[in-house]
Each structure stands twice: as structure tokens, then as C-alpha cells.
C-alpha positions in Angstrom: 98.6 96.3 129.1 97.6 93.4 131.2 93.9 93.7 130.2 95.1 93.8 126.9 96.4 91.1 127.2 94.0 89.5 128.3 91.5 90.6 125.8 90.2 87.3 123.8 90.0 88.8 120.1 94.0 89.3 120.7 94.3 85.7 121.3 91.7 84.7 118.2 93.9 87.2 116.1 97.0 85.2 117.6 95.7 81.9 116.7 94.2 82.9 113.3 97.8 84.3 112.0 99.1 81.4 113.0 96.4 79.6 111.3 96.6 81.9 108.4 100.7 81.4 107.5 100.3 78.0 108.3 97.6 77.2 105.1 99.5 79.4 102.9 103.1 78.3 103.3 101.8 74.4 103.4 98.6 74.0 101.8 98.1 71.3 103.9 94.3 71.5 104.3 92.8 70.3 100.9 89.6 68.9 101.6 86.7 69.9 100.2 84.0 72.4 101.8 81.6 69.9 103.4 84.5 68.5 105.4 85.5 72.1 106.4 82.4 73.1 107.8 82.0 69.9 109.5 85.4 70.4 111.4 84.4 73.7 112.4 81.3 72.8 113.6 82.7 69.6 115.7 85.5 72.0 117.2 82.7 74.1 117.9 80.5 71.9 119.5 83.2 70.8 121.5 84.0 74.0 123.4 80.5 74.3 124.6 80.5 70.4 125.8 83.9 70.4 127.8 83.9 71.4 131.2 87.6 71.2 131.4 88.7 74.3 131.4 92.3 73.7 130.3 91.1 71.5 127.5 88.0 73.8 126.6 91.1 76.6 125.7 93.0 74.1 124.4 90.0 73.2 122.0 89.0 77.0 121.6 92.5 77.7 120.6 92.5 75.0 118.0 89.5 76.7 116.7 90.5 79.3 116.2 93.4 78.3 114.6 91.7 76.1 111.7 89.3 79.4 111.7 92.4 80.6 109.8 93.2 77.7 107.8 89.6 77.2 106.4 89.6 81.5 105.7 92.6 80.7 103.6 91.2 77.5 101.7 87.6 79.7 101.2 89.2 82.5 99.8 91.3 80.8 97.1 89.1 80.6 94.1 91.6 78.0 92.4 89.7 75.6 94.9 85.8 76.1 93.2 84.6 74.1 90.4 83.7 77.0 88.8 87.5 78.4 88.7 88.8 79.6 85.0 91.5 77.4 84.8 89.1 73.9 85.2 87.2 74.8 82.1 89.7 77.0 79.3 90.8 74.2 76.5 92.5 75.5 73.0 90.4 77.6 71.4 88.1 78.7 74.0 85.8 82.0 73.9 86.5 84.1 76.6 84.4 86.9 78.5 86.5 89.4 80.8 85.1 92.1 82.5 87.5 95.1 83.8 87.4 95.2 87.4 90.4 97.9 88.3 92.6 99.9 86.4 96.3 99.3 86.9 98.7 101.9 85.9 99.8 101.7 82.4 102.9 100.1 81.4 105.4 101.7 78.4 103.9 99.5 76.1 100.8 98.0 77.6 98.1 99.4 79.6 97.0 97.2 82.5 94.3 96.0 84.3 92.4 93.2 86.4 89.8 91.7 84.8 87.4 88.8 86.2 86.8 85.8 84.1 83.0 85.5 84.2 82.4 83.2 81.4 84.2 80.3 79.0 82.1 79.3 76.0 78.7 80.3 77.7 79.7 78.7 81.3 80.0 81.0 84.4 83.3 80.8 86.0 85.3 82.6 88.5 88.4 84.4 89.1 90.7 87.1 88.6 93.8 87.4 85.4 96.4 90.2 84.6 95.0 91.6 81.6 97.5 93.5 79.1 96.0 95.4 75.9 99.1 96.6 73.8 99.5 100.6 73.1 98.7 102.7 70.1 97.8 106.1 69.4 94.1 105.2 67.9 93.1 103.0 71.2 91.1 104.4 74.3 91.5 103.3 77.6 89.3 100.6 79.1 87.0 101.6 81.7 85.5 99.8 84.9 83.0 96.9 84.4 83.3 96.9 80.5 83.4 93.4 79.5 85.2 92.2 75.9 85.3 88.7 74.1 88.5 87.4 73.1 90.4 84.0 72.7 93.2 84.4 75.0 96.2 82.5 75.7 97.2 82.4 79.3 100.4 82.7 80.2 102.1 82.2 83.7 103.0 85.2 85.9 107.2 85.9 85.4 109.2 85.3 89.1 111.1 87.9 90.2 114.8 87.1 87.9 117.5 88.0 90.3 118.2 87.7 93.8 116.2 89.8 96.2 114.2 91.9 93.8 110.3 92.6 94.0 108.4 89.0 93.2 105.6 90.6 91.4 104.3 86.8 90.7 104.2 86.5 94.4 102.7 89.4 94.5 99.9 89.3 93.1 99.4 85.3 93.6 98.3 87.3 97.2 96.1 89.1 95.1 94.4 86.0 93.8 96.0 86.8 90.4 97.9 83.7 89.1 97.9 84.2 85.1 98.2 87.1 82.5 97.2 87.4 79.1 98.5 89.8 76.1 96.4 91.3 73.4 95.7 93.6 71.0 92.9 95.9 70.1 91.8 94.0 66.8 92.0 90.8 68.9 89.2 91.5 71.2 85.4 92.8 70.8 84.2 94.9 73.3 80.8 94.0 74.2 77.6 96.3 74.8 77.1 95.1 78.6 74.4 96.8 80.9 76.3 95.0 83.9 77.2 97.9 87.1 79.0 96.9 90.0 79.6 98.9 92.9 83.1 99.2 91.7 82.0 100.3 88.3 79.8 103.1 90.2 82.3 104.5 92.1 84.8 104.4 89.2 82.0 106.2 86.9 81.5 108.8 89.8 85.0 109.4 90.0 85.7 110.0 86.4 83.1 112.6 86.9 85.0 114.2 89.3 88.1 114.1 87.4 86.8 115.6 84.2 84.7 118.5 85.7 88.5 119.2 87.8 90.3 119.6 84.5 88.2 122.5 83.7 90.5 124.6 86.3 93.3 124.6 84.9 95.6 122.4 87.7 98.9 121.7 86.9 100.0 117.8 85.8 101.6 117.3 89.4 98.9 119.2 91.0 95.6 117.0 89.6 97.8 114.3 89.9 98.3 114.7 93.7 94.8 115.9 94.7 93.5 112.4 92.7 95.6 110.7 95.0 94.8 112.4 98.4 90.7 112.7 97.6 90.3 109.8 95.0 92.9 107.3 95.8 94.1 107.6 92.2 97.9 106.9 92.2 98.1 105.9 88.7 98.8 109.2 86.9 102.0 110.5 89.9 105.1 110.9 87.9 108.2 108.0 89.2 110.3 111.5 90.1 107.2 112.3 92.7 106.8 109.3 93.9 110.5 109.3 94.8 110.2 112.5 96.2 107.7 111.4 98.8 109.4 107.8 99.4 112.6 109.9 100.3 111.4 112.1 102.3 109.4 109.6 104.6 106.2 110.8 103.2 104.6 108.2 101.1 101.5 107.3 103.1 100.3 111.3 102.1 99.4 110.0 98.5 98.0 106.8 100.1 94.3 106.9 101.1 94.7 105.0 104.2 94.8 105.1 107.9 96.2 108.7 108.0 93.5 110.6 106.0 91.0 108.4 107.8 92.0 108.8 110.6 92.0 112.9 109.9 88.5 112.7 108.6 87.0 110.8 111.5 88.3 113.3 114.0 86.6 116.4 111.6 83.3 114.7 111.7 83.3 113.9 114.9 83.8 117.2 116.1 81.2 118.5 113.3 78.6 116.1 114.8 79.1 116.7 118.0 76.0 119.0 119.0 74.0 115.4 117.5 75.0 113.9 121.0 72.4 116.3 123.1 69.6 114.8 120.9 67.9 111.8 122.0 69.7 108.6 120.8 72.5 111.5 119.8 75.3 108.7 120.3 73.9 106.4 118.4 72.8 108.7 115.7 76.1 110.5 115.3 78.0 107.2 115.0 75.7 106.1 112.2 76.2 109.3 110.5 79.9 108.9 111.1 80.1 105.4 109.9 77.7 106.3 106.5 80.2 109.3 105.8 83.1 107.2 106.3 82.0 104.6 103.4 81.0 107.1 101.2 84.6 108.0 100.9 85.8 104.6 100.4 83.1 104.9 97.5 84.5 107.5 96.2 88.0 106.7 96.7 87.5 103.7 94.5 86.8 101.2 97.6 90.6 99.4 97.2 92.1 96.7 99.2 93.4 99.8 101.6 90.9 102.3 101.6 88.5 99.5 102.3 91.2 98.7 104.9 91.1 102.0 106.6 87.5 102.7 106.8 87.1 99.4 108.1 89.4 99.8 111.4 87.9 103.3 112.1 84.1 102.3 112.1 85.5 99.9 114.5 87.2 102.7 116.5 83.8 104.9 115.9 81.9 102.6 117.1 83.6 101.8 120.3 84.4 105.2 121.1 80.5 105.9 121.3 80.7 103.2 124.4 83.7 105.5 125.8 85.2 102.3 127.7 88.4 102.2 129.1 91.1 100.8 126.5 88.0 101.3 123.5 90.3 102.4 120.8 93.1 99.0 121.7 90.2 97.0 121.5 88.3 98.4 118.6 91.5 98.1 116.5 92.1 94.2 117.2 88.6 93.5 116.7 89.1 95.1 113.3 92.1 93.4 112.6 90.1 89.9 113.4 87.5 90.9 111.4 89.5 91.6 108.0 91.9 89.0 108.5 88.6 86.5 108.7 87.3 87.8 105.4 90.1 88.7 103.3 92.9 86.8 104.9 95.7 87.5 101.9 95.7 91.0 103.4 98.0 89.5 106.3 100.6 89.5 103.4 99.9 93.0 102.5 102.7 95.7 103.1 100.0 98.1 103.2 98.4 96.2 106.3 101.6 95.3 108.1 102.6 99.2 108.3 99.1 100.2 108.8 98.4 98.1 112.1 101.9 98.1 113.4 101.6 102.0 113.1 98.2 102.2 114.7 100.0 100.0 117.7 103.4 101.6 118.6 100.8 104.3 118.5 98.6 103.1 120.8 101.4 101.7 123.2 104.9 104.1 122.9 103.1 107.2 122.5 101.7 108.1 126.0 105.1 106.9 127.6 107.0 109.4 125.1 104.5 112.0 125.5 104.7 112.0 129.6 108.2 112.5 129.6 107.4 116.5 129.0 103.9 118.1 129.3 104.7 122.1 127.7 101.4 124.1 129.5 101.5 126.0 125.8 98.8 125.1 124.1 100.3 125.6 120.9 103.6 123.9 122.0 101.5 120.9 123.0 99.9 120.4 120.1 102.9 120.1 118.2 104.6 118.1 120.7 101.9 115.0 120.6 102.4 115.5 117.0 106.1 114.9 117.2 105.4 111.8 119.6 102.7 110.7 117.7 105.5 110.6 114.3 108.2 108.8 116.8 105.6 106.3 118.1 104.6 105.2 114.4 108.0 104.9 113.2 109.2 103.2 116.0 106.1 100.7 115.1 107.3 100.2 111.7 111.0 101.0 111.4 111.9 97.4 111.3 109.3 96.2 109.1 110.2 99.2 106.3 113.6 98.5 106.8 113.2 94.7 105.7 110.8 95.9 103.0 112.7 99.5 101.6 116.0 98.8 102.9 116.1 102.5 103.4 115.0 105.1 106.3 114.6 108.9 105.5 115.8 110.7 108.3 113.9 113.9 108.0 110.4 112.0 108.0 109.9 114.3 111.2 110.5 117.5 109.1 107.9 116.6 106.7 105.5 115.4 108.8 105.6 118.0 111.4 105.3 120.5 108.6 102.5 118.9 106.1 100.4 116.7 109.0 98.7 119.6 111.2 97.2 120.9 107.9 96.4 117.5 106.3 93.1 118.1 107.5 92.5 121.8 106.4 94.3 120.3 102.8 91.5 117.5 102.9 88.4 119.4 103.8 89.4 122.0 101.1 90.1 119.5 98.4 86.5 118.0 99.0 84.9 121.8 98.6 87.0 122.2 95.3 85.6 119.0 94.4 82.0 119.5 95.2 81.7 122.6 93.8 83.5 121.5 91.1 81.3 119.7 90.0 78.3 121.7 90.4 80.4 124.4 88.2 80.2 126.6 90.6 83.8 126.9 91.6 85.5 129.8 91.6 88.9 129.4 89.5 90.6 132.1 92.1 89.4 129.2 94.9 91.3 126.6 92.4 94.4 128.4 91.8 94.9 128.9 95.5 94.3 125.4 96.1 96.6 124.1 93.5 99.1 126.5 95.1 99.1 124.9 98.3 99.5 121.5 96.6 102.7 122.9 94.5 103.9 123.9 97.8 103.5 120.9 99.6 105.0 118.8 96.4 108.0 121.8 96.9 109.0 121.4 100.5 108.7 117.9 99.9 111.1 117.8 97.0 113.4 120.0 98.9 113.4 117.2 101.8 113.8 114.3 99.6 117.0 115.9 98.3 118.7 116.1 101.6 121.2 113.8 100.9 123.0 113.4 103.9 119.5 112.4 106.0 118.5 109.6 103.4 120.4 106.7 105.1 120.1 104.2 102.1 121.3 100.5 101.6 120.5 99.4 104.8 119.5 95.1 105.1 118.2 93.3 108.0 117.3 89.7 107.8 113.6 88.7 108.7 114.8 87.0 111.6 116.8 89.8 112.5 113.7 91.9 111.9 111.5 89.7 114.6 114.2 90.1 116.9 113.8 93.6 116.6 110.1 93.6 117.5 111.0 91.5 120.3 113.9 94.2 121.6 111.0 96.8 121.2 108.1 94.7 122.5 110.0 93.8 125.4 111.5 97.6 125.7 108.2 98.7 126.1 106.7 96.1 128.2 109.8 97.0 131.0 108.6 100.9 130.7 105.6 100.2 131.2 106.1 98.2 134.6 109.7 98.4 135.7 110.1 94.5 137.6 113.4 92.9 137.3 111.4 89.8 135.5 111.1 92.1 132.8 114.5 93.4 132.7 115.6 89.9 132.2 113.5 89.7 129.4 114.6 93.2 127.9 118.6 91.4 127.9 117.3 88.6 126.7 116.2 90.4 123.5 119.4 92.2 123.4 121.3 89.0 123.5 119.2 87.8 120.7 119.9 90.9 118.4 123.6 90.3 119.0 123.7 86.5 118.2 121.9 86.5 115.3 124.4 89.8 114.0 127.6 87.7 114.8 125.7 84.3 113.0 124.8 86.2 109.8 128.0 88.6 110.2 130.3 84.7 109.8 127.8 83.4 106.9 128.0 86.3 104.9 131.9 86.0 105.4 132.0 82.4 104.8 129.4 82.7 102.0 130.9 81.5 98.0 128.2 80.9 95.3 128.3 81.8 91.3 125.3 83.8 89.6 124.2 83.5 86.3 122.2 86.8 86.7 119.1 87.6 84.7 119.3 91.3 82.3 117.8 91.5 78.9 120.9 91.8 75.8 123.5 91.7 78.5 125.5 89.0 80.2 126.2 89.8 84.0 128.0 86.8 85.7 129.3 87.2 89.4 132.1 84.9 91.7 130.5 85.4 95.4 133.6 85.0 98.0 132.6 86.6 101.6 131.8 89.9 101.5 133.7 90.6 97.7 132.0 89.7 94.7 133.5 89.2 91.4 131.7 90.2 88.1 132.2 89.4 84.6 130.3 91.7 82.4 129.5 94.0 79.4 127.4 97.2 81.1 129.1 100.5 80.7 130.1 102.0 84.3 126.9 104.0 84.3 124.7 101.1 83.3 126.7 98.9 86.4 126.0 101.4 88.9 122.2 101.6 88.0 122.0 98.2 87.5 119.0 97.1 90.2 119.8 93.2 90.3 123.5 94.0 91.2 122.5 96.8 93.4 119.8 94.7 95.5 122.0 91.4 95.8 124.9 93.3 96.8 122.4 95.5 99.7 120.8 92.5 100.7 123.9 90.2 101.3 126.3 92.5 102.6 128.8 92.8 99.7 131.4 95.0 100.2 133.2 94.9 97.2 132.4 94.3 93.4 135.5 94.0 91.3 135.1 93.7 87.5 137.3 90.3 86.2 137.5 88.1 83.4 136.5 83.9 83.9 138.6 83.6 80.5 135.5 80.9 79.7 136.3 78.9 83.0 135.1 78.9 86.3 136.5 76.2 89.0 133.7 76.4 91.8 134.5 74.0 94.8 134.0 70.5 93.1 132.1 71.9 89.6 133.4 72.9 86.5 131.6 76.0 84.7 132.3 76.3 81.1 131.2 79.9 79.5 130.8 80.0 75.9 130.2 82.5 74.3 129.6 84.2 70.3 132.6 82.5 69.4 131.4 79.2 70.3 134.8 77.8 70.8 135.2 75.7 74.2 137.9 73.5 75.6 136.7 70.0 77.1 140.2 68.3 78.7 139.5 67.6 82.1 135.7 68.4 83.1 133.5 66.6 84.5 130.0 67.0 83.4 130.1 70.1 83.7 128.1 73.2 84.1 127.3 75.0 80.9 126.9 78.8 80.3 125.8 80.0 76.9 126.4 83.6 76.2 125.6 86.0 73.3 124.0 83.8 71.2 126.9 80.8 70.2 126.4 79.3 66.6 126.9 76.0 68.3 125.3 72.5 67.2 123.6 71.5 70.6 123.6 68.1 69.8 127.1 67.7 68.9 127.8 69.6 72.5 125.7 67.6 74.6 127.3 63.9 73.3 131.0 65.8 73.4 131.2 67.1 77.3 127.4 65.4 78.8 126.7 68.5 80.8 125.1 68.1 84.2 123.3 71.6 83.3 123.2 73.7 80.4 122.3 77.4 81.1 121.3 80.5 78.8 121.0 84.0 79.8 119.2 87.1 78.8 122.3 88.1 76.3 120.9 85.1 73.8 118.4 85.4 70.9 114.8 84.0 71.9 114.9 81.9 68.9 117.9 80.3 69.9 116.6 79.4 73.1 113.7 78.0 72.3 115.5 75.7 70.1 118.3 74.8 72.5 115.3 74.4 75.1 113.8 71.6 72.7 117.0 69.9 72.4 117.5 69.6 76.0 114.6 68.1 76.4 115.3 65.7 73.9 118.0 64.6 75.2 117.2 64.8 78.7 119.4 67.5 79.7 118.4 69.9 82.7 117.8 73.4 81.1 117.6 76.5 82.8 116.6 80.0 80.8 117.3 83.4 83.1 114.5 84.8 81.2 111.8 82.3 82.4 113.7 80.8 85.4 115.5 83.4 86.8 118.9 83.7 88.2 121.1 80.5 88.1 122.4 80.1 91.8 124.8 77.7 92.6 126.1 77.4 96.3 128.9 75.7 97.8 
């Protein structure tokens, strides 16, 4: 541990998160490139000049740091001349050209396209493309480019409280507009252009096509695409649940896991290569070639690339066979993707990966010494089964904060399915070679779709062991780091038993405890009204402690399903949800809300400027309103007609009055 420690990449890694979060949250670096580089080079210059040793780490460290802050600025197109959004004016002819294929919406299919030209000039950057549905349209495929006149449109926020930010999302993404259109609003254009991306998508749909020949069952192909191809798209929701529940997911994921799997098949395949001359060498670039021809073919995505990437790191140092190789391989890797594609700091996908691949790394030998069976059979599935504790205990926080659920029986599933992952993998890629030389038997398929339907089986059977799913569960982010720090600290005790770091271990625990009892008092002393956001309803809610009060029109089926209720009530402790009527009023600490609704009828005696709720589309004159009560705020949710909105928007604004749609906006919040 202490070498680790002391291993310099860890501290560059250190210094470039910090450097990383730091640009992103602030944007405080907004120079252009010349004085970028020129920073660098000064700081670098520096550190070889000072022979103070404090103040050559001090300068090294500071680096480092703006290492990350410059990654950041680099990789955010919206800072080139040549980004889409400096040149697009009214009117403008547009060239896109598909660069993934998203999974298709009910009424759109979706994908990412790059903006490479505006009215002739080259330009830059990445937009959420949606083509509207019909039965006569086909698909789009990868690196087909079409001509159209778009109008961009921001990317919605997330509506309510504590649901999925999909504009956040994918601003991480480098995606910051979308576009709609249909297929008689677009030409698709005869383009000779191939990217490596359109290659490995054309490869792949060769793949997929000579497979349907066999006869596999929907959720069959649509599994093996996602263990061999990395194809997610076509998984039913009911599957996908299935595998969420029963701590499974990361199976239809090309990542770490199946990597991992596949480096430790071909490396024992190669292993005779080692008696040749240069052996090492040669089996490692062997390894390493093998390794991105499956990212090819798995459609080289943000986590397959990823993947690949941290284990030709790890193949490469294990070919040294150096003490603490495979700690030191990984954090290299980690510097090395977070210096060209820092955004993926933000990814869930590489979060879980690396905080896997490190309770790994540093739980799993302490767990596994506390019992060595002499069987060998019994030992296999015993580092198997500390293997599984190690990466959960790596990323139970973190998937707590992020699912706000943990399936207890993720043992049971990967205990079962994990020791023939590899067998599953190395005979998915025979049934797809010889598939596609036609020469596969279809008694070779069957069998093989067989053992899929089995695995989707047992699966299904765990996911619907109720009383192991422990659902609902929130922790706070800083409850979350003080978790890492109980475990961190947990660890670093085992590992060297000193009373120094027993002071540290209760330290942690004190930590935990505060920041329970400080959350635990706000979420009792906690009032706030919510205007929530849902399309041709109203859903209002009184917040006081730990009850919350709700005026609505859902049905008790619709209420209980309803996600924005579900995910604000989760993620703020609510105890209790009690249906009421406001009766048109709410008295909120020192502000008056007013709720009108169809009826349009509203009392004024006595208000203040106050706040003003429209409801169910009110046949109200807007003008006559504003000059009556002079609201401070006038508010519409998702249970009014568009038209009237946009009209009662305009007037607003004419007027000068703060308006605030649930639809565009999101939830109205307003705290004590």
C-alpha cells in the first residue's frame, strides 16, 4: 500500500481530478489555446529549473493540476471557431452525418450525428438527432450523411426533483442541442465517407444478419448482440429489469468483466509464444491486437473503448511481471483516459468500472486469506465469491447514490453465471464466426441459444426474489464520500493494524454518524411547496418534515407509479404522502399561493403579490389578472394547453412578469 502510495501517476490522477471538476463546475479557464499551451509550457519549464525540492512538487502539482483544466477546455468543441453553433443563422443548410445509433424512442428513432458542414463551411460537433416514425421509413445507418434545414432546439432538464438529467447527461457527452424531423424533410445524400465507426458498424450488421438465419429467439439474439456486439438497443425494458434486479447488469455490458475474461483466455492460449525468442513481447502484441479487434467489433463505444484500454495497460505490465504491475497498470490507465477524454470522469460506467477494479485490487486478498480450502474446486469458487464481495464493497456506495437500490442476491447470480462467462463468450464467438461463413450447424445454434434462455431464466427467477431486492434506499453524496472514507480507512487499518490508524478508522465512523443526525434534523425541519412537472395532470405537494401533502388528479394506480413522486419522496426521506385539498389557497411561511384552476374563478382580499398557479387550462384574461393581484410569479403546469401557454408566456413578458412553465422549466420549488 505504501508503495502505492507512493506511486507518482496516483498523484498526477489526484491532481488531474481535481483539475478536471474544477474546469467543469467553474469554467474558470477561458483563454484561448496559445495562452494554454504557453502556461503549460512555463509550468513545465519550471519543474526542471527549481532545485527546491518542496517548491519543484509544489510546481509539479500545479501542473498537473491545470493538465486537467486545459484537458477539459481542449475537449469542449463549443470553444473552436469551427463549432456549429458560431455559424447556423435562419435558414441555414445543414449536413449531418450519423455517428451512433441510439435506441429508438415510441415515436422517434434516435441517433448522434456530427455537424460537418453549414452552407458549404466545415464545422464541428455533435447534436441529438430525432427522425419521426412511420411504417414506410428505414432506419439510418452509420456514417450516412443527409441535408436538411434544421431547427435546434435546447436539450429538456430533468422536470422534477431528483430524476435522471438527461440534458446533463449528455452535455458530458458533448451533446448540447437536438433537432426533430421528418423523412420528407431531409435528403439523404450519396456519401463515399467510412469512418472507423462506420466499419465496425457495417461489420457488425454483417454479423447480425447472417445470425438471424438460425432461428434465435427475440431475447436470445438480443442478449448474444449485447454480450459479443455491445448492442443494447434491441433488450426488451422487462430484461433489462431483470438483470438490474438481480445485480447482474454489467453481463449485457461489454466492459471490464468480459474483458477482463477474454484477456485471461488469450493469455493462457498464447502462452507456449513465451518459449520463442522475444515470446513476451510477441504474445503481448498479439494480446493487445486481439483485444482491439473486439472493441472493433463491439462498436468501439465510450466503455468498450474504456475496457480495452485499462487491460492493454494491465497486459502490458504484466509482461514486466513487477511487483504491484496490475495497481500500477490500472492507474496509469486511468491517467491516460482521463487526459484524453476527460468527460468520462463523469461517467457512471467509469466510476463503477475503476472503483470495482480497486476494492478488487485492495479488499480481495485480505477477504480471501481469512480461509484457504486445499480443494481445488472449493478454491476456485471461493476467490470467486471474494472476488464478487471485493467489487461490491468498491461500489456499493456509489450504486447506492446512483440506483438507490441493492439486489441482495447479486452473489447468487454471479457465482452461478460468472465461472461460465468465459465458456458463454468463446462459444458465442464460434457461433458467430462460423456463422458467417455459413457453416454453422443449426444443432450448434439451438444449443447455444439454449444456454442463453437459461441464463435469461435463472436470472428472471433471481430478480423476482422479492424479499432480497432492498429498494428505496438514499444516501446523500456527502454521506456517500463518507462512506468511501469509512471503507478507505477500514482497509487501510487491516492492512497495518497501528493505533494511528484506528484513530482514523473512528474518525470516519464519527463522520458517518454526524452527517446522519445533520441530514436526519434537515429532513425533519425541511417545508417547501412543489409545483411538480406531469403531462395532462396537475400534481401539487405541501413538504412538512418527513410528510408530504399532495393535491392531485392521478388515479391510485397512476400515484403509486408515478416516478417524480416516487424519486422525491426516496430521495428526501418522506415518510408519508397524504392526498388533501389547498381549496385554491396555500399560506407558505410569508407567501401567498393562489391555484386557479378551469373555473378561473379566484379571490384577491388580502394577498400580497402573490404566487400564481394556473391549472387545467383557465379561460382567464391575463392582462386583466396581472393589473388585478400584481403577482410576484405566475406559474403553469403540465395540466394546461400548449397554446395557452405560449400566449400567457408572451404576456408575461410584456408586462414584465416572471414566468415559469413546468414543461420547459421544470418543477417550481419554493423553500422556506
Amino acid at each position: 500500500m505504501k508503495r502505492l502510495l507512493n506511486y507518482l501517476p496516483l498523484h498526477f490522477v489526484v491532481l488531474g481530478i481535481l483539475g478536471i471538476c474544477f474546469q467543469f463546475f467553474t469554467q474558470f479557464w477561458n483563454f484561448n489555446f496559445r495562452e494554454t499551451l504557453f502556461l503549460l509550457g512555463f509550468l513545465t519549464m519550471l519543474v526542471f529549473e527549481i532545485n527546491n525540492r518542496v517548491l519543484r512538487t509544489f510546481v509539479t502539482f500545479l501542473l498537473f493540476f491545470f493538465i486537467g483544466v486545459s484537458s477539459v477546455f481542449i475537449n469542449d468543441n463549443r470553444n473552436y471557431d469551427s463549432f456549429y453553433e458560431h455559424h447556423l443563422e435562419e435558414n441555414s443548410t445543414v449536413i449531418l452525418q450519423i455517428r451512433t445509433i441510439l435506441k429508438p424512442g415510441n415515436y422517434y428513432n434516435k441517433y448522434e450525428a456530427n455537424v460537418i458542414k453549414i452552407d458549404g463551411v466545415k464545422t464541428t460537433g455533435i447534436v441529438l438527432l430525432n427522425i419521426k416514425r412511420d411504417s414506410v421509413s428505414t432506419s439510418l445507418k452509420v456514417d450516412n450523411q443527409i441535408l436538411l434545414k434544421p431547427i435546434l432546439k435546447e436539450l429538456i432538464p430533468s422536470l422534477n426533483p431528483h430524476q435522471f438529467d438527461y440534458k446533463s447527461y449528455l452535455a458530458k457527452q458533448g451533446i448540447h442541442h437536438q433537432l426533430f424531423t421528418e423523412k420528407h424533410q431531409f435528403l439523404k445524400l450519396n456519401s463515399t465517407t467510412t469512418t472507423l465507426f462506420g466499419l465496425s458498424a457495417k461489420f457488425r450488421n454483417r454479423i447480425q444478419e447472417s445470425l438471424k438465419k438460425y432461428n434465435f429467439k427475440n431475447n436470445e439474439l438480443a442478449v448474444i448482440n449485447a454480450l459479443l456486439l455491445g448492442q443494447r438497443q434491441d433488450i426488451s425494458k422487462e430484461l433489462i429489469r431483470d438483470y438490474q434486479r438481480a445485480g447482474a447488469v454489467h453481463i449485457l455490458a461489454v466492459s471490464g468483466l468480459h474483458v477482463g475474461v477474454i484477456l485471461l483466455i488469450l493469455s493462457f492460449l498464447f502462452k507456449p509464444v513465451e518459449k520463442l525468442k522475444y515470446g513476451k513481447f510477441i504474445k503481448t502484441v498479439i494480446i493487445v491486437f486481439l483485444l482491439w479487434m473486439f472493441a472493433f467489433i463491439a462498436g468501439l463505444s465510450a466503455s468498450v473503448v474504456r475496457a480495452v484500454t485499462m487491460f492493454t495497460f494491465l497486459a502490458i505490465g504484466m509482461s514486466f511481471r513487477r511487483k504491484n504491475v496490475v495497481e500500477f497498470s490500472f492507474i496509469s490507465s486511468m491517467f491516460f483516459l482521463l487526459l484524453i477524454k476527460p468527460m468520462f470522469l463523469f461517467d457512471v460506467g467509469f466510476q463503477l468500472s475503476y472503483l470495482a477494479v480497486f476494492g478488487i485490487l485492495w479488499t480481495q486478498p485480505k477477504i480471501y486469506a481469512i480461509w484457504k480450502p486445499k480443494s481445488k474446486v472449493v478454491d476456485f469458487f471461493w476467490q470467486l465469491f471474494t472476488v464478487s464481495i471485493a467489487a461490491q464493497i468498491g461500489i456499493l456506495p456509489l450504486s447506492i447514490y446512483y440506483f438507490q437500490q441493492f439486489p441482495g442476491l447479486f452473489l447468487a447470480s454471479n457465482l452461478v453465471i460468472i465461472p461460465f462467462l468465459g465458456a458463454i463468450l468463446i462459444g458465442g464467438v464460434l457461433v458467430m464466426i462460423t456463422s458467417l461463413l455459413n457453416i454453422l450447424p443449426q444443432v450448434l445454434a439451438d444449443f447455444y441459444g439454449i444456454i442463453i434462455s437459461w441464463m435469461n431464466a435463472f436470472v428472471s427467477w433471481i430478480s423476482h426474489q422479492e424479499e432480497f431486492l432492498f429498494k428505496e434506499i438514499s444516501i446523500s453524496f456527502n454521506a456517500m464520500i463518507c462512506w468511501y472514507a469509512f471503507i478507505f480507512l477500514g482497509i487501510y487499518f487491516l492492512i497495518d493494524k497501528t493505533s494511528k490508524r484506528l484513530i482514523y478508522f473512528f474518525i470516519s465512523i464519527i463522520l458517518i454518524q454526524s452527517v446522519f443526525l445533520l441530514e436526519s434534523n434537515e429532513n425533519k425541519s425541511k417545508e417547501e411547496v412543489i409545483v411538480f412537472h406531469k403531462s395532462r395532470f396537475s400534481i401539487i405537494g405541501k413538504r412538512t418534515g418527513e410528510q408530504l401533502f399532495l393535491q392531485h388528479d392521478l388515479d391510485s394506480l397512476k400515484l403509486l407509479n408515478e416516478n417524480s413522486i416516487k424519486s422525491y419522496s426516496v430521495a428526501e426521506s418522506v415518510t408519508e404522502i397524504q392526498k388533501m385539498s389547498f381549496k385554491n389557497f396555500i399560506k407558505f411561511s410569508d407567501k401567498d399561493v393562489l391555484l386557479i384552476d378551469s373555473l378561473g374563478i379566484y379571490q384577491v382580499y388580502g394577498m400580497n403579490k402573490p404566487i400564481v398557479v394556473l391549472q387545467y387550462s383557465p379561460k382567464i384574461n391575463m392582462t386583466r389578472l396581472i393589473e388585478k393581484i400584481k403577482p410576484s410569479i405566475i406559474i403553469a403546469d403540465g395540466s394546461n394547453y400548449k397554446s395557452y401557454v405560449l400566449r400567457w408566456e408572451k404576456i408575461c413578458l410584456q408586462n414584465q412578469i416572471p414566468f415559469h412553465y413546468t414543461g420547459q422549466k421544470g418543477a417550481y420549488i419554493l423553500k422556506n
